[in-house]
C-alpha positions in Angstrom: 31.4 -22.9 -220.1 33.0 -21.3 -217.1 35.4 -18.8 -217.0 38.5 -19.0 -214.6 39.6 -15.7 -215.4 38.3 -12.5 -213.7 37.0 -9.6 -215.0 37.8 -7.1 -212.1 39.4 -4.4 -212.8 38.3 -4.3 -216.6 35.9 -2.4 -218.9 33.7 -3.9 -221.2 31.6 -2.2 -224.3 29.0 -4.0 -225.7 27.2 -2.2 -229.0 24.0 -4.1 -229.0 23.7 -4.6 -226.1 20.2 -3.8 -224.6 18.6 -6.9 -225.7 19.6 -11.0 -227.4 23.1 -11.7 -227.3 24.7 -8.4 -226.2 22.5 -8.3 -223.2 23.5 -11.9 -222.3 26.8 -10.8 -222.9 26.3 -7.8 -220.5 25.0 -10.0 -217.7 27.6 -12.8 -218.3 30.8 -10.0 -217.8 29.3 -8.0 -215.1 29.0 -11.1 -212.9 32.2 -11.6 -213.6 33.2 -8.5 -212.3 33.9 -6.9 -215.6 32.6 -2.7 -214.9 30.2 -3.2 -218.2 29.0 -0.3 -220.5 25.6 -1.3 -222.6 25.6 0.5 -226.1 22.4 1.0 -228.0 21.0 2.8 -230.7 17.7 2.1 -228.2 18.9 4.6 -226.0 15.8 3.7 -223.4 16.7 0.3 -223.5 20.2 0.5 -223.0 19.6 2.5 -219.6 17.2 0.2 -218.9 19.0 -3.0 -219.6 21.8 -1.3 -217.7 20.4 -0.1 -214.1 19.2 -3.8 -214.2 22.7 -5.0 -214.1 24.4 -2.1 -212.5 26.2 -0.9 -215.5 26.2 2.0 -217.8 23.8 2.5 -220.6 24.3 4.9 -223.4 22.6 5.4 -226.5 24.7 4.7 -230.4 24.3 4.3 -233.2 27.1 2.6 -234.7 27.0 3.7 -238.3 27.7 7.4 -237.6 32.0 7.6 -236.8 31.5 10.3 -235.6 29.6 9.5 -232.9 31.5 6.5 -231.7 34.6 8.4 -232.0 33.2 10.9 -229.4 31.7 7.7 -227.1 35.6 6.7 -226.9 36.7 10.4 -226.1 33.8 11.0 -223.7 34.4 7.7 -221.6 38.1 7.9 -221.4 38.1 11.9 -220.0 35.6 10.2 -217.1 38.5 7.8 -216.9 36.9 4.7 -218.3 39.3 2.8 -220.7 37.8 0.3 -222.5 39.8 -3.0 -222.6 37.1 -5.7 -224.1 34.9 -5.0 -226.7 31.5 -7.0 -227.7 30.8 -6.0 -231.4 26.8 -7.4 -231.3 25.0 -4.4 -232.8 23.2 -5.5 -235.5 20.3 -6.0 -238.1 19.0 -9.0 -239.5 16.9 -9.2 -243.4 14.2 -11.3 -244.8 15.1 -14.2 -247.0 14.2 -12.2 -250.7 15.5 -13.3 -254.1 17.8 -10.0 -255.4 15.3 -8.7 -257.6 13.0 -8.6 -254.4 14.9 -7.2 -251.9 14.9 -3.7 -252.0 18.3 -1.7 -252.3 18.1 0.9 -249.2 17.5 -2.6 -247.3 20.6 -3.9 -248.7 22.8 -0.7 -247.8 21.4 -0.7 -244.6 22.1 -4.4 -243.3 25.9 -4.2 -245.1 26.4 -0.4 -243.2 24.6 -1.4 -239.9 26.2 -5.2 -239.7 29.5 -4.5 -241.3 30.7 -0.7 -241.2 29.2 -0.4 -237.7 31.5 -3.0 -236.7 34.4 -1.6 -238.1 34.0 1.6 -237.2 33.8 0.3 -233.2 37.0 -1.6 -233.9 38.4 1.4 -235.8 37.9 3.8 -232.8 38.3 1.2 -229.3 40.8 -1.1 -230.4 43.0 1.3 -232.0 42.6 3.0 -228.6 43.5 -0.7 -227.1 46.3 -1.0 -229.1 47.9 2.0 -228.5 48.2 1.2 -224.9 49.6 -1.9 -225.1 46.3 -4.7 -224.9 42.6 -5.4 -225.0 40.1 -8.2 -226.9 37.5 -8.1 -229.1 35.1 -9.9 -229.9 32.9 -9.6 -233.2 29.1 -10.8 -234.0 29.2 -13.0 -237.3 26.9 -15.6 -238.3 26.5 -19.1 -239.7 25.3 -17.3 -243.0 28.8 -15.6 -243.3 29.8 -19.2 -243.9 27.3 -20.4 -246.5 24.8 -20.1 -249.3 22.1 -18.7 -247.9 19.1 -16.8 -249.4 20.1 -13.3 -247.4 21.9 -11.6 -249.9 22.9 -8.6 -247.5 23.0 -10.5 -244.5 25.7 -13.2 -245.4 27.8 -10.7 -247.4 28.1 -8.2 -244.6 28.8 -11.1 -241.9 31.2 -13.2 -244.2 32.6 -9.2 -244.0 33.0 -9.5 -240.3 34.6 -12.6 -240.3 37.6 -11.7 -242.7 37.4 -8.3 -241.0 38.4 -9.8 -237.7 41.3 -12.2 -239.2 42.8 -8.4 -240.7 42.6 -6.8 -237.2 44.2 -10.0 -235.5 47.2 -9.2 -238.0 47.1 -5.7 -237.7 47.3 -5.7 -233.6 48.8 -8.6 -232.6 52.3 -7.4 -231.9 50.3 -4.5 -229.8 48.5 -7.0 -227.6 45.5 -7.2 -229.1 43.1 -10.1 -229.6 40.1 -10.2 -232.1 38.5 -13.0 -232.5 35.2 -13.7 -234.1 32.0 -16.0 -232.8 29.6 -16.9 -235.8 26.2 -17.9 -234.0 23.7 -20.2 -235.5 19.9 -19.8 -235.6 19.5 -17.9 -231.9 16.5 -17.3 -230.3 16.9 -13.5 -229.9 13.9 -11.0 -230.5 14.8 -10.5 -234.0 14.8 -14.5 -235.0 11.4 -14.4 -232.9 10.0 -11.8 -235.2 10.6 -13.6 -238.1 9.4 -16.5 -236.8 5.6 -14.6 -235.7 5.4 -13.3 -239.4 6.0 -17.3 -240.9 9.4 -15.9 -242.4 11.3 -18.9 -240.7 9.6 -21.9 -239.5 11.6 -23.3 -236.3 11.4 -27.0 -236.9 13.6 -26.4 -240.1 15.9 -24.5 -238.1 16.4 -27.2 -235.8 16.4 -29.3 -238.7 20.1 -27.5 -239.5 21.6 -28.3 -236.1 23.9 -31.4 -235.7 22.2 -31.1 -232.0 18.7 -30.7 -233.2 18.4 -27.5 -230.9 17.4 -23.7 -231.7 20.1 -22.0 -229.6 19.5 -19.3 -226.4 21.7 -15.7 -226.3 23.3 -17.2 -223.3 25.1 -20.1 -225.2 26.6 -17.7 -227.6 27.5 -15.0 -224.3 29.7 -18.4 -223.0 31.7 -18.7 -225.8 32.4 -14.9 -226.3 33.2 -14.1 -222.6 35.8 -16.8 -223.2 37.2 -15.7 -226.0 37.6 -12.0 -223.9 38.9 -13.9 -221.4 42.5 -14.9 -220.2 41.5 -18.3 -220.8 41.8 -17.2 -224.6 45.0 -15.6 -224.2 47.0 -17.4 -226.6 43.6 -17.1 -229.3 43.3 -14.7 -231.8 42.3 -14.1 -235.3 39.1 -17.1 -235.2 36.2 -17.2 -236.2 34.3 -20.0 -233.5 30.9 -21.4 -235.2 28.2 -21.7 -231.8 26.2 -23.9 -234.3 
C-alpha cells in the first residue's frame, strides 16, 4: 500500500518500537519523511533501532504515567511536537486455561497492553488535541475480536479497540484521528518465541487465514502509516482487521 501523502514536516512516536511492528512502523514513516522517535522500554534497542534509521531512540516504559508524562514535556521544551502516534508497545501471554494462568501474569498483560496505551493517548493526544490536530494509531489484535484461549490478552486488546472508538468521540471536533489496526497472527519476535517453545504451531495459524499466510510486521506498518496519513483524513474511530 503506498502512501501519497508526505510525512515532512511531522513527528512521529512509536512505543514499541525497537523491534516487530513498531520498528516496521519506524522504517515505513521515516522514509517517508516523517522526523521519527523510537520508544522502548529496551532502552539499548531503541537507540539502536534508531541510529539505524536516523531517528531518535529513548527508553519507556509505558505503564509508569509518570514517565510518559515527562517524555511529552521533555520532547516538546527541545521543540519536538508530536503529531502521529504509533501505540505498538506491548506483551503477548501463553494460551493457559484461568485456573493456570497465574494472576501477576494477568495484571501485567491488561496494565502493559491496555493502560500503557492509554496512558500514551492520555498524555500525546491530549497534547495533539489541544493544538488543534494529530492521529493515532493503536495496536489491537484479532483476539480482541474473538474467543480465544488468552484470557488477558483478548480482554486487554478488545480494551484497545473500544478505547480507540472513545478517543475518536472525545477528539474529533479538536482534529484528532484515532483509529485502531487489529493484526492477525504476525511474525514478530514474540510470535517466533512461542512458536520455538511448541506454544503455537504455524501451520494452524495459517490454517486461520482466509489467505493461508502467517503475516510479516511490514504488512501491518502499511496499513497503519495509512491510517496516520492524509490519505485517511476523513477516517477515524476504526478498528481495520490486517488478518
Amino acid at each position: 500500500m503506498q502512501q501519497s501523502s508526505s510525512f515532512k514536516g511531522r513527528v512521529a512516536l512509536v512505543t514499541g518500537g525497537a523491534s516487530g511492528i513498531g520498528l516496521a512502523c519506524a522504517q515505513r514513516l521515516r522514509a517517508a519523511g516523517a522526523k521519527v522517535v523510537i520508544a522502548d522500554l529496551d532502552a539499548a534497542g531503541a537507540a539502536e533501532a534508531a541510529t539505524r534509521i536516523d531517528a531518535m531512540g529513548v527508553g519507556l516504559d509505558v505503564i509508569d504515567r509518570g514517565a510518559v508524562a515527562d517524555l511529552r514535556r521533555q520532547l516538546e521544551a527541545h521543540g519536538v511536537l508530536v503529531d502521529c502516534l504509533v501505540n505498538c508497545a506491548g506483551i503477548v501471554q501463553d494460551p493457559l486455561a484461568p485456573d493456570a494462568l497465574p494472576h501477576g501474569v494477568w495484571r501485567r498483560v491488561l496494565a502493559v497492553d491496555l493502560e500503557g496505551t492509554y496512558a500514551c493517548c492520555a498524555e500525546f493526544g491530549s497534547a495533539m488535541a489541544r493544538r488543534g490536530g494529530g492521529a493515532i494509531v493503536n495496536i489491537a489484535s484479532v483476539a480482541g475480536m474473538r474467543s480465544m484461549p488468552l484470557h488477558a490478552y483478548s480482554p486487554a486488546k478488545a480494551g484497545v479497540i473500544s478505547l480507540g472508538e472513545s478517543l475518536a468521540a472525545e477528539w474529533g471536533r479538536s482534529g484528532v484521528r484515532v483509529n485502531t489496526v487489529s493484526p492477525g497472527y504476525t511474525v514478530t519476535a514474540a510470535l517466533q518465541g512461542q512458536i520455538d517453545k511448541g506454544l503455537r504451531d504455524p501451520e494452524k495459524l495459517k490454517a486461520n487465514s482466509a489467505l493461508g499466510v502467517l503475516i510479516r510486521p511490514e504488512h501491518i506498518a502499511a496499513a497503519i502509516v495509512f491510517l496516520l496519513s492524509d490519505d485517511a483524513q476523513m477516517v477515524t474511530g476504526v478498528n481495520l482487521p490486517v488478518d
